[in-house]
C-alpha positions, -999 to 999 in steps of 0.1 A, spaced: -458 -360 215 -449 -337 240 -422 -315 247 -408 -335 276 -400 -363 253 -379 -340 224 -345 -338 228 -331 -308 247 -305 -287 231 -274 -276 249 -268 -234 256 -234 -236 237 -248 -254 207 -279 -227 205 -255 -201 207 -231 -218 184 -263 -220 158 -275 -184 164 -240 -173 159 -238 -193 124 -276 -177 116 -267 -141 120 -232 -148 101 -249 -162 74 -271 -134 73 -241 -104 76 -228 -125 43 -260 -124 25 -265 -86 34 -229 -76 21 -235 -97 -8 -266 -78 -14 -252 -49 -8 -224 -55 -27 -249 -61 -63 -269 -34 -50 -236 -14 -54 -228 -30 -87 -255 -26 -103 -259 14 -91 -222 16 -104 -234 9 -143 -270 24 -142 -264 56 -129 -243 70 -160 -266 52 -181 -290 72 -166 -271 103 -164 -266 96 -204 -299 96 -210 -314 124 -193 -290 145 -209 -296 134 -242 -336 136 -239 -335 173 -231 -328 208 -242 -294 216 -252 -302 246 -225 -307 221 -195 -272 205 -212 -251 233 -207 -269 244 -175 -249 238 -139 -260 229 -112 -285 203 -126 -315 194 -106 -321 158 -96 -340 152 -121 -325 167 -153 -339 154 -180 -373 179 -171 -381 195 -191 -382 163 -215 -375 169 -247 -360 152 -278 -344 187 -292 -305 171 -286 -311 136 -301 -324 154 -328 -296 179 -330 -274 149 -328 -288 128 -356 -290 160 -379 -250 163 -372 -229 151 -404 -219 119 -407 -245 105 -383 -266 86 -402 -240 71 -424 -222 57 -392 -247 39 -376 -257 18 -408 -218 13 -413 -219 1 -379 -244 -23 -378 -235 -35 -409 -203 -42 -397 -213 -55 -365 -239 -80 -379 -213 -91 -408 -185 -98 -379 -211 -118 -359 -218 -144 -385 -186 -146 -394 -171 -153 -361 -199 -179 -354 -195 -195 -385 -159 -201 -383 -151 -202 -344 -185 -228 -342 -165 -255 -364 -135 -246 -343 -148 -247 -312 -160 -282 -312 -134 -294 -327 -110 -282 -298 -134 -299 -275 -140 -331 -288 -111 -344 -311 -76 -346 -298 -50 -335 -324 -8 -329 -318 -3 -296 -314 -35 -290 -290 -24 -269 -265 -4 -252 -288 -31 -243 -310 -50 -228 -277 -22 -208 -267 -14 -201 -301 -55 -181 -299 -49 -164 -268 -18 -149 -284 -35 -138 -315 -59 -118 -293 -33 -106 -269 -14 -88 -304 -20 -51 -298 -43 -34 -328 -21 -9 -330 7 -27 -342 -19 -47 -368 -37 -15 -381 -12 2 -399 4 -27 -421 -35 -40 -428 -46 -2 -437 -14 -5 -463 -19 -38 -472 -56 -27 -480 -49 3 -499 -27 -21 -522 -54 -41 -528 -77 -14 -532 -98 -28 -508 -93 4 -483 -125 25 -471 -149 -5 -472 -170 -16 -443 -160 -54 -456 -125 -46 -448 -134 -36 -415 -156 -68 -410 -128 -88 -417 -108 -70 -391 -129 -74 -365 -135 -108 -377 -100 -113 -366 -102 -95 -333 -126 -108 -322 -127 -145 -339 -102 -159 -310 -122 -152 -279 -151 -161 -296 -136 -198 -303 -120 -201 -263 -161 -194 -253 -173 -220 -280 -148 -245 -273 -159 -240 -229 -195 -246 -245 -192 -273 -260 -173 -291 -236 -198 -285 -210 -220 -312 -235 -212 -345 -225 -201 -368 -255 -218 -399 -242 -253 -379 -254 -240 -377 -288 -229 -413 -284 -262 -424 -271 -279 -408 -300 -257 -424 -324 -262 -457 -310 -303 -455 -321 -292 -449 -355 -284 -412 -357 -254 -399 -382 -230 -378 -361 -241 -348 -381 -279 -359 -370 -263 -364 -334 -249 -329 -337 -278 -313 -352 -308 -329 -331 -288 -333 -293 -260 -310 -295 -269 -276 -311 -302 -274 -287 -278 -273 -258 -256 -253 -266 -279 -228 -284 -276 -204 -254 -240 -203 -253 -235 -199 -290 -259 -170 -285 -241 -153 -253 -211 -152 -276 -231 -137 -303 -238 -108 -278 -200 -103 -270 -190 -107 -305 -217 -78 -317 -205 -53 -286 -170 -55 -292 -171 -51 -332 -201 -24 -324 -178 -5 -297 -144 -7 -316 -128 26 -327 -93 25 -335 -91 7 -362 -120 17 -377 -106 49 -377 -73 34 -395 -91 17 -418 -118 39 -430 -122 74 -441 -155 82 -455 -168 49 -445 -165 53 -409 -184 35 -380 -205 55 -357 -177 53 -332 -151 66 -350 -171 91 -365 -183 100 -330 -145 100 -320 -134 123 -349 -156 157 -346 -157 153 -308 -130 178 -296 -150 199 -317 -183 194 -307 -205 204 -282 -218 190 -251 -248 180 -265 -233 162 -292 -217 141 -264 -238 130 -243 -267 122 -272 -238 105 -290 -226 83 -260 -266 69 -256 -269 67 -291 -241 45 -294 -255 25 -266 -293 13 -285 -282 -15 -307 -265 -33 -278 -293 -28 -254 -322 -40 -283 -295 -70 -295 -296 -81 -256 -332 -76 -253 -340 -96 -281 -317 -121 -270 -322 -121 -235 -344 -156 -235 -310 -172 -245 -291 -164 -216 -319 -169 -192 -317 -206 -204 -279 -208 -202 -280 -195 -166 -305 -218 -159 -286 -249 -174 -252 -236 -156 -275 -233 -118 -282 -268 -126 
């Protein structure tokens, strides 16, 4: 075919497209620009963090620091850090704590959570609103009648107290995400399953938990970083039992610069391996939300 036989395009409506093109393109830049941004915004202090922590306590306390600081490399304030009192002692506190919120907030906001989406019960709404208000309370106001209502019970000092207050701060958001989840699973698949011959336990088990694996693991991450990064109340509730956090929280007007910054990245590993590990989860529920 030749060209004389394609249609011919008006002037205006090439400009008009061109015009649309470049726009299109401006958006996409500023977009990219605008992660680019982002994403500078959270890794540079990360960064910062750990070059100061994976260096001399010299290069620490020296100013100006070169654009590279963390030469000469050198694991003398990690090690000063984890040698400090307490240290050791707070991070097992805090991953046991952590790990012992996490199943216990899946456990009991996984139930929950379906039931909000699939069954309609009086008092619905209520019962949603009555969530976001529980997580809305301010700790500060809980703290101090739970620490005296522990020490009653002599159950005061104990990382299983603590669990079960993070439990509770962080069991309500952790049901709202759920319940989204499981809502996004049609119910005609677990009717379809029923109809060739599946229990509703099987259709739960064998249609519904594969799909909504990734979520249930996305709120898993959440659920670990806020019990992991919580301080006030573990520093109401515990006194030689404390988190890494609080202990962190309670020698720092006293400590060194060194101590800080090796403290802040320390405090930062169990989230970044719990995400790495878990990583493959998310990937999928991205995947399953682009489609």
């Amino acid at each position: 075919m030749s060209n004389e036989n394609l249609p011919q395009v008006a002037p205006e409506v090439l400009a008009v497209h061109q015009k649309m093109i470049r726009r299109q393109k401006r958006q996409r830049g500023f977009v990219y620009a605008l992660a680019i941004a982002i994403c500078l915004w959270i890794t540079v202090p990360i960064f910062f963090i750990f070059s100061m922590a994976f260096t001399t306590q010299e290069t620490v306390r020296a100013y100006p620091k070169g654009f590279l600081p963390f030469i000469p490399f050198s694991t003398e304030t990690m090690r000063f850090f984890l040698n400090s009192e307490g240290i050791i002692p707070g991070l097992i506190n805090s991953i046991l704590v952590a790990i012992i919120t996490l199943v216990l907030s899946t456990l009991i906001a996984a139930p929950a959570g379906y039931a909000i989406s699939r069954y309609i019960f009086p008092g619905r709404n209520f019962f949603r609103l009555s969530i976001l208000a529980v997580r809305a309370f301010p700790i500060v106001v809980l703290s101090i009648p739970l620490a005296v209502m522990f020490i009653q019970l002599g159950f005061f000092d104990n990382i299983y107290s603590l669990s079960l207050m993070h439990t509770a701060l962080t069991l309500p958001t952790t049901v709202l995400v759920l319940s989204s989840v499981f809502a996004s699973v049609p119910y005609e698949l677990e009717e379809a399953a029923q109809v060739f011959g599946c229990t509703p336990t099987q259709a739960f088990r064998q249609v519904v938990f594969p799909l909504v694996l990734p979520g249930i693991a996305a709120s898993a991450i959440f659920t670990f970083v806020m019990s992991w990064n919580e301080v006030f109340a573990a520093s109401i509730l515990t006194i030689q039992n404390r988190t890494l956090p609080a202990q962190v929280l309670s020698s720092l007007s006293n400590s060194s610069e060194a101590y800080q910054f090796a403290g802040g990245f320390f405090m930062l590993i169990p989230s970044l391996i719990f995400m790495f590990f878990i990583r493959k989860y998310l990937f999928n529920m991205w995947g399953q939300v682009s489609k």
